[in-house]
C-alpha positions in Angstrom: 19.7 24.2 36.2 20.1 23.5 32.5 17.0 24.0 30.1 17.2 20.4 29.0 17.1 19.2 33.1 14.0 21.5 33.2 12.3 20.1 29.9 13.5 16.7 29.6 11.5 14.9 27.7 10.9 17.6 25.4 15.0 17.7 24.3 15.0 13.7 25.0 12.4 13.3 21.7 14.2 16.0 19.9 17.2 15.0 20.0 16.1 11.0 19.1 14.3 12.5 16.4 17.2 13.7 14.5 19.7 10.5 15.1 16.9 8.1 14.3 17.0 9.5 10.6 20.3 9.9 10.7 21.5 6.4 11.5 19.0 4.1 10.2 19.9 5.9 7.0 23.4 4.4 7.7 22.6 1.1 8.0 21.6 0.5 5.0 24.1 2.3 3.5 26.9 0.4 5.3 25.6 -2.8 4.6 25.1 -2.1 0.6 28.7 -0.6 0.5 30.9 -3.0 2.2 29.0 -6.0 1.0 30.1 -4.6 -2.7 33.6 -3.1 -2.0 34.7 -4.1 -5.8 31.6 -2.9 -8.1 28.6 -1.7 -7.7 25.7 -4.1 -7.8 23.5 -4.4 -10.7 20.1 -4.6 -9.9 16.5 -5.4 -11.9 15.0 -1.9 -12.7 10.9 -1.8 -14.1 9.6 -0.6 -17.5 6.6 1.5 -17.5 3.7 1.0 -20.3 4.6 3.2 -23.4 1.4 3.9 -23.0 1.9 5.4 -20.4 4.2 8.3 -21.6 1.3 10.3 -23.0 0.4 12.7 -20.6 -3.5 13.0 -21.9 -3.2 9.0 -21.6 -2.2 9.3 -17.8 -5.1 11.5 -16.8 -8.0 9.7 -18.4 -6.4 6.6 -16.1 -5.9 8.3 -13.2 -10.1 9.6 -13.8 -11.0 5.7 -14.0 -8.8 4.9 -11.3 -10.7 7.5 -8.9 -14.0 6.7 -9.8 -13.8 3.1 -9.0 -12.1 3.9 -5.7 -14.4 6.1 -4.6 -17.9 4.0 -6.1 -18.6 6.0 -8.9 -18.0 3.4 -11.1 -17.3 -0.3 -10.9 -14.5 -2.4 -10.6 -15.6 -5.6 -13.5 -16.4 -2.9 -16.2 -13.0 -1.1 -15.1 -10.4 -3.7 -13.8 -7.9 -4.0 -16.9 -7.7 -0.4 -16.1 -7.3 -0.6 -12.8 -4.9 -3.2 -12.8 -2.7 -1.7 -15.6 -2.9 1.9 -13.8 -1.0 0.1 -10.5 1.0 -2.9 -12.0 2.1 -1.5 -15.5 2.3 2.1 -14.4 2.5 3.0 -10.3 4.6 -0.2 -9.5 7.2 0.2 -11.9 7.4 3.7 -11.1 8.6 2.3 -8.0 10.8 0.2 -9.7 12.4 3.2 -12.4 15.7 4.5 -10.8 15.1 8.2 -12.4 12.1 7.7 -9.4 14.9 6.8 -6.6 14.4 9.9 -4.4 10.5 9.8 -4.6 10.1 6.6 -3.4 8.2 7.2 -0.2 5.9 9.4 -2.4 5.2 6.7 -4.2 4.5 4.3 -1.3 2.4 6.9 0.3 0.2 7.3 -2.4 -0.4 3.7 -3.0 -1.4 3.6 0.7 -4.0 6.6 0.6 -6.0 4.7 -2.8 -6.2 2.2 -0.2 -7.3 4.3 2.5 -9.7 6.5 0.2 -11.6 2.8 -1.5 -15.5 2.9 -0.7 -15.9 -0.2 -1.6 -14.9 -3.4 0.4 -14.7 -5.6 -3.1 -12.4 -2.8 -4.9 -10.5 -2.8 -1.2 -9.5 -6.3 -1.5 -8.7 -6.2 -5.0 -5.7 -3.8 -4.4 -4.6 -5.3 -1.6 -4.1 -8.5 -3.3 -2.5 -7.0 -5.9 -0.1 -5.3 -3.9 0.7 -7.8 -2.0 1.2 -9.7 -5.0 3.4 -7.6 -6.5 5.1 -6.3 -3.6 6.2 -9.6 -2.0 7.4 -10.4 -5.3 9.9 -7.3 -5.0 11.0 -8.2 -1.9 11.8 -11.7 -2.8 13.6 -9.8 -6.1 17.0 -8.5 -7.2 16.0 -4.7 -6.7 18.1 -1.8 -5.1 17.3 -1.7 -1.3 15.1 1.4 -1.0 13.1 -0.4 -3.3 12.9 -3.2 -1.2 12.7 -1.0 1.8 9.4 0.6 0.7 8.2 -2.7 -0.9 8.4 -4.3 2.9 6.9 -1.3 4.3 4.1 -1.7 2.4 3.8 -5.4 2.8 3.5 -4.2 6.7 0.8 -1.8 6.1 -2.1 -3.3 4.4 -4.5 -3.7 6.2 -8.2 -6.1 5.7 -10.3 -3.4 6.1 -9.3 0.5 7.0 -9.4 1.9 10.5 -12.5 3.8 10.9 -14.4 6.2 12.6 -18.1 5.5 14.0 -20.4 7.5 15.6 -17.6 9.6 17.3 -15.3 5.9 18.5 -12.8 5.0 16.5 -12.2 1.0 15.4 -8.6 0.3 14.6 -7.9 -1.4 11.3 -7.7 -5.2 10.5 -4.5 -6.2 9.9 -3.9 -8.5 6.8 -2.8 -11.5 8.7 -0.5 -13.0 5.2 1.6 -10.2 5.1 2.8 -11.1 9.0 3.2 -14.7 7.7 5.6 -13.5 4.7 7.3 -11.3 6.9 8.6 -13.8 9.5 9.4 -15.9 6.8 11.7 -13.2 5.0 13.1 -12.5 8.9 14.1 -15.7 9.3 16.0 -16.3 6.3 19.8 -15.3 6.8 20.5 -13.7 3.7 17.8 -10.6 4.1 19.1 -7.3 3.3 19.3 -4.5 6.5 17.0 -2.7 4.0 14.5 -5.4 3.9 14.9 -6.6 7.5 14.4 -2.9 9.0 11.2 -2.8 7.2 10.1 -6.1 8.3 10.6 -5.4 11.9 8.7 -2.1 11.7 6.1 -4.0 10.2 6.0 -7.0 12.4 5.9 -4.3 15.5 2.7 -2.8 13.9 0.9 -6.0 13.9 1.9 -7.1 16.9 0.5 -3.1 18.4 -2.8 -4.0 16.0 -2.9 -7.6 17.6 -3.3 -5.6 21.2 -5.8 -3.4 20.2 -8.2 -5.6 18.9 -9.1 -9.1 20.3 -11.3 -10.5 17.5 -8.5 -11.1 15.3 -5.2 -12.8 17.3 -2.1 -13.4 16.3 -1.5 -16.8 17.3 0.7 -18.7 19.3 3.5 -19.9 17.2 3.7 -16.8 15.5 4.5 -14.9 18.6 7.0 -17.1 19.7 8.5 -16.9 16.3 8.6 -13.0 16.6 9.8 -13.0 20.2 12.7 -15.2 19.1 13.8 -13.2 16.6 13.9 -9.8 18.2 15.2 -11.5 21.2 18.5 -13.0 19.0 18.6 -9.9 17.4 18.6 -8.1 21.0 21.1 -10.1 23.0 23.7 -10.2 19.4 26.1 -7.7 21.0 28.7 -8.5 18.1 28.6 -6.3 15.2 27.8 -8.6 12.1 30.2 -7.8 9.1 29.0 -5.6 6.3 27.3 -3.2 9.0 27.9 -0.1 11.1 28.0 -0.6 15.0 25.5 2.4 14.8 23.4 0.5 12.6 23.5 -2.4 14.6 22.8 -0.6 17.5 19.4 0.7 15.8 18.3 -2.6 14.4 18.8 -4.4 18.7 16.9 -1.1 19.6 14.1 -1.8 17.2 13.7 -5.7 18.7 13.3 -4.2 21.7 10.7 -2.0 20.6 8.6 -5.3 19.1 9.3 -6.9 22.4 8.3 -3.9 24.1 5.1 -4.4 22.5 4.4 -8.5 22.3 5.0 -7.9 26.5 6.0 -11.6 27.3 8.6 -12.0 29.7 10.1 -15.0 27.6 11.0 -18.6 28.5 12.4 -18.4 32.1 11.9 -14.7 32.1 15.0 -14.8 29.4 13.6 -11.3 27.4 12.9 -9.3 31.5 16.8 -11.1 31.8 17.9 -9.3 28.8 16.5 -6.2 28.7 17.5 -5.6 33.1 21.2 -6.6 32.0 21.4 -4.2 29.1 19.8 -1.2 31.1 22.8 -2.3 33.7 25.6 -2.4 31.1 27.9 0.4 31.3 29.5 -0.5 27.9 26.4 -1.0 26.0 25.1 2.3 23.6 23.0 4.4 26.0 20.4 4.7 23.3 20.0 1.3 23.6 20.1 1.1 27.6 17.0 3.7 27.8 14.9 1.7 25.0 15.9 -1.2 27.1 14.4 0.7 30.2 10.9 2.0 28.7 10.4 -1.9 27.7 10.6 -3.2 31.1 7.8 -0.9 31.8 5.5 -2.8 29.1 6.5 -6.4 29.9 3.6 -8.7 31.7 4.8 -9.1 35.4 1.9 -11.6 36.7 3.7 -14.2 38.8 7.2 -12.8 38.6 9.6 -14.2 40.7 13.4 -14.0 41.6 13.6 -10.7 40.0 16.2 -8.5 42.8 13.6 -5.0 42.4 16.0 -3.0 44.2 19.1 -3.9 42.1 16.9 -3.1 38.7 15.9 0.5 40.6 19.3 1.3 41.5 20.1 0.5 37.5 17.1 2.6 36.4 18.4 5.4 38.6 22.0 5.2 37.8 21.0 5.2 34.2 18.2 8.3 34.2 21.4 10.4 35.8 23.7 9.1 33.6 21.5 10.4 30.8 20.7 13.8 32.1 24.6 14.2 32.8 25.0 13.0 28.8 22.2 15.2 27.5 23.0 18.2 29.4 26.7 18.3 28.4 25.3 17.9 24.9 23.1 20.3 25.3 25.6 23.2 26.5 28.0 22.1 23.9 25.8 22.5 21.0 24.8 25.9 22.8 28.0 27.2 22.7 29.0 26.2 19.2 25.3 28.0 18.5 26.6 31.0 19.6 29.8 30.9 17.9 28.8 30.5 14.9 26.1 33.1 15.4 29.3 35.3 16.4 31.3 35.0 12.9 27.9 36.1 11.1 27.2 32.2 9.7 24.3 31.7 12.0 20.8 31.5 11.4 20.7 28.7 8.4 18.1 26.9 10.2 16.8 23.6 9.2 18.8 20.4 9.2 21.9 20.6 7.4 22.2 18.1 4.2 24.9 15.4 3.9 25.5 14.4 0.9 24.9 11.0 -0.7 22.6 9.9 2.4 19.4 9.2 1.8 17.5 10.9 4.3 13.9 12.4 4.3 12.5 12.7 1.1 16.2 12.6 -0.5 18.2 10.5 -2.9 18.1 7.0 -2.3 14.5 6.8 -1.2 14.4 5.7 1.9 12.3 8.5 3.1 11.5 9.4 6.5 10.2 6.6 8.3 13.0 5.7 10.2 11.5 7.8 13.2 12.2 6.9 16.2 9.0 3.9 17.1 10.2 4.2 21.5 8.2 7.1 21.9 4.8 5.7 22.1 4.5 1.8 22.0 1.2 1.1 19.8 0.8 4.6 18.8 1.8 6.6 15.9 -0.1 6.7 12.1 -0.9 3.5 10.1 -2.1 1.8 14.1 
């Protein structure tokens, strides 16, 4: 018996791990390059503050900035300050392209002024400014990382931070706008892979906030309007021109993931439909066929009927073996190409080998590394 049939899940996340980053990076890239096969696109870049440029000038900001954030001083004797440090200095940062392949830096350290802000006033004065200014990016003529992480951002503010009282943690109040803007950018048929990828990570974290805490629903409408979306986006088996069947692939596999986690069976059990004739499909991607499997195991069941239970277990089965049969060839493969190379004396590099021009984690083009693999754990993972 193989390692991997011993370990499975183990090698299962592993290997998921390394594709997710890998093709999500592709999708964008497809889409940006064959959409522009003639010239390169000429997008809106930012202009930091002059004032800015001074390094002394910088650190006396960045002081201010702290202070307010964490209640040492206040926001009204303080807020030209404030908002010049974020929209005249951090944003276009964002928006310089010498700052391409720091992007997700950037984004992250946006997030943890938010996370770090004592007080609730200060709290929501940033988030309305990001969302401001973000949306506005979005909506722009900017490169698609920079949209990317705009989106991204859009999807994590939050009302007020998840916290942590008397040992019991509270989850974090989602800002309920940035799930309105969201679905509205979704919807629009002209929305950049970049933009759309974002939006759908973000729609899927408000829909895993929206289970965890009951005081503040998403409504009605809105959840049909997300399980419409991912469900067109789910059953679109074509490959849309100006993207990579891997990337399309990944994008039905992230629908599946936000259905996976709104749970509704759909209108006549169309979404339960779906997902059992995908696991079934011997042509579909298998990636794809085993997201389609862990979702069945989230959907709401109460008053199910005409579902053949046998047929679906005999397709869960077929496909678990199918998998192990895939993996484990893989797996003795990449083994014996391990100890090749470990033969000729070019073994032991370690690490995951770079590809040039991708933008990967951390690398050039900005996307950084949240393209991780959001199957593993519906409703869990940072930023929940």
């Amino acid at each position: 018996m193989s390692n991997f049939c011993r370990f499975p899940v183990q090698r299962i996340r592993r290997c998921v791990s390394f594709v997710a980053v890998m093709t999500a990076a592709w999708i964008v890239i497809g889409s940006v390059a064959s959409a522009q096969p003639a010239a390169p696109k000429t997008y809106t870049w930012g202009n930091i503050d002059a004032k800015f440029n001074e390094y002394r000038y910088v650190t006396s900001q960045k002081l201010i900035k702290e202070q307010v954030l964490l209640g040492r001083q206040s926001l009204a004797a303080n807020q030209t300050a404030i908002d010049d440090w974020y929209r005249k200095y951090m944003i276009q940062m964002m928006l310089t392209e010498a700052n391409m392949r720091d992007l997700s830096e950037l984004r992250e350290s946006l997030m943890k002024d938010l996370a770090k802000t004592q007080n609730p006033q200060v709290h929501q004065f940033l988030v309305n400014l990001l969302y401001d200014e973000m949306t506005k990016i979005v909506q722009g003529n900017h490169h698609p990382a920079v949209e990317y992480n705009a989106m991204l951002i859009i999807g994590d503010l939050n009302q007020t931070e998840s916290r942590m009282t008397s040992g019991q943690r509270y989850p974090a109040v989602r800002h309920s706008p940035a799930l309105n803007f969201m679905l509205t950018e979704l919807k629009k048929p002209d929305i950049t892979d970049a933009s759309r990828l974002a939006g759908m990570i973000g729609v899927l974290r408000h829909v895993s906030l929206d289970r965890q805490r009951s005081d503040q629903p998403i409504d009605d409408a809105q959840k049909s309007d997300i399980l419409n979306l991912m469900a067109g986006i789910v059953s679109q088996k074509d490959v849309p021109p100006n993207r990579s069947a891997d990337g399309h692939t990944w994008l039905r596999r992230r629908a599946v993931d936000v259905l996976a986690a709104l749970g509704q069976r759909g209108q006549n059990d169309a979404v339960l439909n779906e997902l059992v004739t995908i696991v079934a499909d011997k042509e579909s991607p298998l990636s794809l066929r085993c997201s389609a499997a862990r979702a069945l195991e989230t959907l709401d069941y109460t008053d199910v009927a005409g579902v053949d239970v046998i047929k679906v277990a005999e397709d869960l089965g077929a496909l678990a073996a199918f998998a192990c049969r895939q993996e484990d060839a893989r797996y003795k493969e990449e083994k014996k190409e391990q100890e090749a190379a470990g033969a000729s004396g070019f073994g032991g590099t370690g690490g995951m080998p770079g590809m040039p021009g991708m933008p990967g984690m951390g690398g050039p083009g900005g996307y950084g590394d949240d393209y991780g693999d959001s199957g593993d754990d519906y409703g869990a993972g940072s930023g929940y």
